[in-house]
KOLNURO-448767 format. One record per residue (C-alpha): x, y, z. Coordinates in steps of 0.5 Angstrom, whole numbers, padded with zeros to 4 digits, always signed. Example, Ala and Ser with C-alpha at 12.3 -4.5 7.8 and 13.67 -1.06 7.14 Angstrom:
BEGIN
+0025-0009+0016/+0027-0002+0014/
***
This chain:
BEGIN
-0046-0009+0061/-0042-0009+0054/-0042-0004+0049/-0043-0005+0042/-0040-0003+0036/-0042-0002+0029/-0040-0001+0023/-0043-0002+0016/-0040-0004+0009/-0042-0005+0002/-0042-0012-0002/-0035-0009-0004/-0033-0008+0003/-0033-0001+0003/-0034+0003+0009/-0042+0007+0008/-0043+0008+0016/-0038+0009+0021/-0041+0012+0028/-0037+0017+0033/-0038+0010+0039/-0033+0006+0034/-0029+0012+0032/-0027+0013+0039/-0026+0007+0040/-0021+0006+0034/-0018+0013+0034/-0020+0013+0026/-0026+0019+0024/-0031+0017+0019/-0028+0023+0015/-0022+0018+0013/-0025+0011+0014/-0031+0012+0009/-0030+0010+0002/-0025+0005+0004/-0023-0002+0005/-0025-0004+0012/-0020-0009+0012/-0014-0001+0010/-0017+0002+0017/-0017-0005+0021/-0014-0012+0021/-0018-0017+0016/-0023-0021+0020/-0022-0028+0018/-0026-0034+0019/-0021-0041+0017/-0017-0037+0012/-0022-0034+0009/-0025-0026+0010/-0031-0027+0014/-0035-0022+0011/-0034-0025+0004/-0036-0031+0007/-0042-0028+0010/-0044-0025+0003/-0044-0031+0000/-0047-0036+0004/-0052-0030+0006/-0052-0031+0013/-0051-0029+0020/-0044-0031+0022/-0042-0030+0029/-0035-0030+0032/-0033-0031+0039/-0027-0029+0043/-0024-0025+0037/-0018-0021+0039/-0020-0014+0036/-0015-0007+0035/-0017-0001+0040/-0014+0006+0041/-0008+0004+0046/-0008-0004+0044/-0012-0011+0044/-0018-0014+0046/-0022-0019+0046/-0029-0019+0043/-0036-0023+0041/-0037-0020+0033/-0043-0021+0029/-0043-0021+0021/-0050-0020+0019/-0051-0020+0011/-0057-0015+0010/-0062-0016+0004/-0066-0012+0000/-0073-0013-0002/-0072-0017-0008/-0067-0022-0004/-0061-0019-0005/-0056-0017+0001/-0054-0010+0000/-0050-0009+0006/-0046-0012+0011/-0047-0010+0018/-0041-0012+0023/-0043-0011+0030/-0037-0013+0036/-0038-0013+0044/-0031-0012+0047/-0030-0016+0053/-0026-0010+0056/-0025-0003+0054/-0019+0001+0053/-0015+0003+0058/-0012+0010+0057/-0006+0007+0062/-0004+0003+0056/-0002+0010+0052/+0004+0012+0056/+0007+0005+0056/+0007+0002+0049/+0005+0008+0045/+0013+0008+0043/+0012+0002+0041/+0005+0003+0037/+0010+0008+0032/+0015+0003+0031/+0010-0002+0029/+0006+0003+0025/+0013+0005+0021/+0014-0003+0019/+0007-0005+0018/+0007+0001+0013/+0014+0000+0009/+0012-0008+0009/+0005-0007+0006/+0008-0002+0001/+0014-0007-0001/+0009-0012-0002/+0005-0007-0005/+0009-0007-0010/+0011-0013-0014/+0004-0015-0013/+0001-0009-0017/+0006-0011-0023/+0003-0018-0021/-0004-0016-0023/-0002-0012-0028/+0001-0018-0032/-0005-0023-0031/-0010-0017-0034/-0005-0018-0040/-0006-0025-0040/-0012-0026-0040/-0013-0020-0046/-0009-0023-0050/-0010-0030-0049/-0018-0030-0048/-0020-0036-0052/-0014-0040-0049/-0018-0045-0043/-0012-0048-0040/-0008-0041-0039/-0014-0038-0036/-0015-0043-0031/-0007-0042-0029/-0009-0034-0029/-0015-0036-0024/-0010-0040-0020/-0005-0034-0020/-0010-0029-0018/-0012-0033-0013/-0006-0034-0010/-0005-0026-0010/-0011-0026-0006/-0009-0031-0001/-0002-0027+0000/-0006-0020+0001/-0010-0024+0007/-0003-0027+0010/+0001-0020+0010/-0006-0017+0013/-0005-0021+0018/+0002-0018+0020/+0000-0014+0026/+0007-0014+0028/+0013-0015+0025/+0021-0014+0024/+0025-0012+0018/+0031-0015+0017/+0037-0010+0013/+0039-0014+0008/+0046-0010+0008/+0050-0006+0003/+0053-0008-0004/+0056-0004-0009/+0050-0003-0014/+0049-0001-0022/+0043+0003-0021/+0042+0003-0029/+0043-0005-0029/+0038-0006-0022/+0033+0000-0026/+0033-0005-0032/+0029-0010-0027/+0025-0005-0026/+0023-0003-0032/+0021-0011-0034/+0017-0011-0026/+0013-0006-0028/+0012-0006-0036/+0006-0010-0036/+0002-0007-0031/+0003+0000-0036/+0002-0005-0042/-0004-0006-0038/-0006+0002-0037/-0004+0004-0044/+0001+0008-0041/+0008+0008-0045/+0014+0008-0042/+0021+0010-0044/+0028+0009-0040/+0034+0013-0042/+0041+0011-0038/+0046+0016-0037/+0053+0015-0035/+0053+0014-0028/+0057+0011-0023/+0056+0005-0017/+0054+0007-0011/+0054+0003-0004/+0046+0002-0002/+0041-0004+0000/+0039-0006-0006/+0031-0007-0004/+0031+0000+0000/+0034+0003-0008/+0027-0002-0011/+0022+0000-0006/+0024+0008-0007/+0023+0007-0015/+0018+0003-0015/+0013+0007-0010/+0015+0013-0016/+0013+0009-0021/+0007+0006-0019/+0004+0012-0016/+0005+0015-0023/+0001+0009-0027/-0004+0010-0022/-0005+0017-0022/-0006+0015-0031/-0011+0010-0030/-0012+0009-0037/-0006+0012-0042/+0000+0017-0042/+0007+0017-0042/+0012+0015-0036/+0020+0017-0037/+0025+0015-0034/+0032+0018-0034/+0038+0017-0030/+0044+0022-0031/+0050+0024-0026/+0050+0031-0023/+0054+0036-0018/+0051+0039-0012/+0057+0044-0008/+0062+0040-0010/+0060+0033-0009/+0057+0028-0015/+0050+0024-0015/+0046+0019-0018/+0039+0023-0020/+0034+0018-0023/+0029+0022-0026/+0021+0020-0027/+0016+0024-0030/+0009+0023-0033/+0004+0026-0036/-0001+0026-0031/-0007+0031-0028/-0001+0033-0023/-0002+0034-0015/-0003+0039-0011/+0005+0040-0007/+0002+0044-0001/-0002+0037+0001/+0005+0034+0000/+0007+0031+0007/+0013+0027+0009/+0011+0027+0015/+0004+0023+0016/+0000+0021+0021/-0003+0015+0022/-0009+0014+0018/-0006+0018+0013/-0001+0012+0013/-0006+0008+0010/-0007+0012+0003/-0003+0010-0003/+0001+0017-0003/+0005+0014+0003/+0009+0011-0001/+0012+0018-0003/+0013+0019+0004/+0018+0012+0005/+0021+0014-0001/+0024+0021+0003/+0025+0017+0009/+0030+0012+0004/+0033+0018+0001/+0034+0022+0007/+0037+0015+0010/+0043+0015+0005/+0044+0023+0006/+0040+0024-0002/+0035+0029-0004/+0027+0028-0006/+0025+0034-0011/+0018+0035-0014/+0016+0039-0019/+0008+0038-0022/+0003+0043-0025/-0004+0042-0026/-0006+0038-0032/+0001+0038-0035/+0005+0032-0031/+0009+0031-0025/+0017+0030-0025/+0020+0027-0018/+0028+0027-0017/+0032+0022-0013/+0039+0024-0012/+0044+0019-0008/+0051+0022-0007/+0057+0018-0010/+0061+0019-0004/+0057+0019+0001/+0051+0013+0001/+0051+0008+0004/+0056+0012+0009/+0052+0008+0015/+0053+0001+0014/
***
């Protein structure tokens, strides 16, 4: 007999109840799912192209999917899921019951054999999201912009619409990317003050959006060998985590500047903010899989990015009083694995 099992979302498609029967199945305790996107803690379901939960919602009916191929703790199955819109007294749906009969359980064999490969795919999955993460959020960041400053403007806000629909659609396809491959793009000799100008235009709106102030002051500092995409991602995850840590005003400062460290020089790339601060004993580079799936992961890329080019992470934060984070990248030194 199949096992059923079940969990219940939002209208907002928030996870509210989450049982010990799809826990063990998942490998995700209610603890760290509830509160969340259920499409952060599994795979999107989609019915042609489209979430299915949306969907349900908004026709207000059962939708039924068979042989769909779900995650478990080890792998992959096959199952019969419901999507069941639950209405309240007054007509209204007030929560979606998901519901989903795997053809087969989990073996435990499986573990031993492809657990080498999970990790692997977990790490490209996290940097890749976090990459797209990104650029989409200075994308959502400009059309508030737009439509708050042109809102009597029709034809520009159907263009906005059509923008945030295709921001939409590029959410559902890289949900989609349960496995994927990475390529380096190679190394170059960058002018970090020149690619942390692009960034300061990528990323001004969404702070104009934020009422968040931001200033940038460049020093006198040397090219140095890197990738340029793992130099943009480490930054950006930096800055964006400050924005959001603001929400609504403050004061984001960017500093580049040349330093000595035993004898050898660096680039260091100074951020600071005026934010509630954070709690640096709750600062791991090493996260687990579910903790992966939390913005603050973005911080732990950013080691690993750094520690790759040999570089150096420092955070300094106190409570109510801001938060400085420090990138430092040898001269000499970065870019010594190509």
């Amino acid at each position: 007999m199949k096992r059923l099992y079940t969990f219940y979302t939002d209208k907002k498609l928030n996870i509210i109840s989450w049982g010990k029967d799809i826990a063990d199945f998942t490998g995700e305790s209610a603890s760290t799912v509830l509160g969340k996107k259920y499409f952060e803690v599994l795979p999107r379901i989609f019915r042609d192209d489209r979430d299915a939960l949306l969907t349900a919602l908004k026709g207000k009916k059962q939708l039924t999917m068979k042989g769909y191929s779900v995650n478990c703790f080890n792998g992959q199955v096959k199952a019969d899921i419901r999507i069941n819109p639950l209405k309240a007294a007054g007509g209204n749906v007030e929560k979606i019951k998901v519901s989903f009969s795997p053809d087969s359980t989990c073996a435990m064999a499986k573990k031993l054999l492809s657990s080498q490969r999970y990790i692997d795919i977990g790490k490209i999955t996290s940097t890749l999201a976090h990459g797209v993460r990104n650029p989409l959020n200075a994308l959502k960041g400009a059309v508030v912009y737009i439509n708050e400053k042109y809102a009597g403007e029709k034809t520009l806000l159907e263009f906005t619409k059509i923008i945030e629909d295709e921001i939409e659609r590029l959410e559902n396809f890289i949900s989609r990317l349960l496995s994927t491959h990475v390529q380096d793009t190679g190394f170059s000799l960058i002018d970090i003050n020149s690619l942390l100008k692009r960034i300061e235009i990528l990323t001004s709106l969404q702070a104009k959006a934020s009422n968040i102030r931001a200033t940038y002051e460049y020093g006198d500092i040397h090219p140095i060998v890197i990738n340029a995409f793992h130099f943009e991602q480490a930054i950006l995850n930096v800055i964006n985590n400050a924005i959001d840590s603001m929400r609504s005003g403050g004061q984001i400062t960017v500093k580049t500047y040349a330093e000595s460290r035993s004898g050898n020089g660096f680039v260091t790339i100074e951020i600071s903010d005026t934010g509630p601060g954070i709690d640096k004993s709750k600062v791991r580079f090493q996260a687990t899989p579910a903790e992966r799936k939390e913005k603050g992961f973005g911080l732990s890329i950013t080691h690993e990015i750094l520690q790759f080019y040999d570089g150096h992470l420092e955070i300094k934060s106190k409570k109510q009083q801001g938060t400085t984070v420090k990138l430092s990248l040898p001269v000499t030194k970065a870019g010594g694995k190509q």
